[in-house]
N, C-alpha and C positions, 0 to 999 in steps of 0.2 A: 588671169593677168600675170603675164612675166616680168620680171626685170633684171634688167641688164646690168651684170655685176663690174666692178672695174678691174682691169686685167691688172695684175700683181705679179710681183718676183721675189723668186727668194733667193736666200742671199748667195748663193753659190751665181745664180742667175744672174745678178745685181754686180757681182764681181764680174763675171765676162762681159757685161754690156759696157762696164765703167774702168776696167784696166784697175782697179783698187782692189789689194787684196781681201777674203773673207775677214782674215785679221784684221786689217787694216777698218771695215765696214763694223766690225762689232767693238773694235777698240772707240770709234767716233761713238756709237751708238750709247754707252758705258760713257762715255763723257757728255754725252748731250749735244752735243755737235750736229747730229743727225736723228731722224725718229723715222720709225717705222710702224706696221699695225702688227700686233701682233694674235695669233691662232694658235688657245688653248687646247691641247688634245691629251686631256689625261694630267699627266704631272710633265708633259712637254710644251712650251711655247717654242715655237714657231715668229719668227720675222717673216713679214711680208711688204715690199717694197714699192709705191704708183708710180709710174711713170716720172711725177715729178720728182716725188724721192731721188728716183735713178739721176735724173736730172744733175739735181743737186750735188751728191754723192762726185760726178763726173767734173760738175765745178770743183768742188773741192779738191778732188784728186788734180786737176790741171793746175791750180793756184799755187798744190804743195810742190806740183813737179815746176813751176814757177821760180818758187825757195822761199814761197811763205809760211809761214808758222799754220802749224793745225789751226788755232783759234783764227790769225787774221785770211788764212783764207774759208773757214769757215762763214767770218763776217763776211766779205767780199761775196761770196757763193749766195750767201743770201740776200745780199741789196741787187747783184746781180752786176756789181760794176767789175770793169778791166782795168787793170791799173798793173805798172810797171814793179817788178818787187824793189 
């Protein structure tokens, strides 16, 4: 029996798809803004990104290019609404 894993990004990946720097995706990530899964290999972790991550990530990035605050378009990115800054 197989199963189908869900396809993931990493953060280089996650930067090209969302126009948000790698900086910028691990500076949120350090604040809890954003979460990722991350893959242990040795004394390296690894971020790995789902779709909706990227998602997210692309919210946020549009809300700050907006002129909102990290934190309020973080919120924003997460209830999912538009609103004017």
């Amino acid at each position: 029996m197989s199963t189908l894993r869900e396809i993931t990004y990493s953060t280089g990946e996650t930067s090209n798809l969302t126009g948000a720097s790698q900086k910028q995706i691990r500076y949120w990530l350090e604040g809890g803004h954003v979460h990722s899964d991350r893959n242990v290999c040795g004394l390296v972790a690894y971020h790995r990104f789902t779709p909706n991550q990227v998602g997210l990530i692309r919210s946020i990035k549009m809300y700050l290019d907006q002129g909102y605050t990290l934190a309020r378009a973080a919120e924003l990115a997460l209830n999912g609404k538009r609103q004017d800054p």
